[in-house]
N, C-alpha and C positions, 0 to 999 in steps of 0.2 A: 653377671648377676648369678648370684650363686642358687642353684637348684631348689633347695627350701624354703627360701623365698619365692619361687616362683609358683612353688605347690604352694603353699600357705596362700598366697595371692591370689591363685588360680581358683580356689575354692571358697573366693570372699560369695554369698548369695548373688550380688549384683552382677558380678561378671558371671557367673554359671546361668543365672536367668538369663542372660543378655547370650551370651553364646547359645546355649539354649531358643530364642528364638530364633535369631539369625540359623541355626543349624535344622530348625523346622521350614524354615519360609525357602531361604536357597536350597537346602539337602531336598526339600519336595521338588521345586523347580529341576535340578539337574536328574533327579530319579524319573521324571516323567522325558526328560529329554534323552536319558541314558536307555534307560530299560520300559518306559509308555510301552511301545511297540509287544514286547513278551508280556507284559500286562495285561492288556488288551488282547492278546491271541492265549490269556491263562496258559501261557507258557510257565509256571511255576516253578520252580526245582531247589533245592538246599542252595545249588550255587546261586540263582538271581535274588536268592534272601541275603546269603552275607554282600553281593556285590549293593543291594539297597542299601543293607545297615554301615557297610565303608563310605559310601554316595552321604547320609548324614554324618559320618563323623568329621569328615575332611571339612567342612565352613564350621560345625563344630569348634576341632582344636584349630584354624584358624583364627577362628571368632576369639576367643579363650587367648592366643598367644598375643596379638592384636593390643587386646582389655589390660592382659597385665603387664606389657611394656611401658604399654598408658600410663597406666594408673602408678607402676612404679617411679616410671620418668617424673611424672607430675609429684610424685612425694618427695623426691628426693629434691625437685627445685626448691618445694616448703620449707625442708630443713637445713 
């Protein structure tokens, strides 16, 4: 699957909304199982922000890679 399609794909609203929630509902689940514990003791610091904001991206661009496999495979059986 060549590259620009997959951007192009990856950026239809539907799959960005949808990776989008899925990367809020799991990405919170695994942040409160990863880092709850420094949360709770306002353990804060620059490092437990990026390791939250990586904890959302990872179901994120899974969600995202997932969508446009999908949705590619599915078009190309239409045509």
């Amino acid at each position: 699957m060549p590259l620009a399609q997959f951007i192009k794909t990856a950026g239809e609203p539907t799959i960005l909304k949808r990776s989008l929630k899925v990367s809020i509902i799991v990405g919170t689940i695994l942040m409160f199982i990863n880092h709850g514990d420094k949360l709770l003791s306002s353990n804060i610091d620059a490092t437990l922000i990026i390791k939250i904001l990586m904890t959302y991206c990872v179901p994120f661009c899974v969600s995202t890679q997932a969508s446009v496999s999908a949705t590619l495979q599915s078009r190309k059986k239409v045509v």
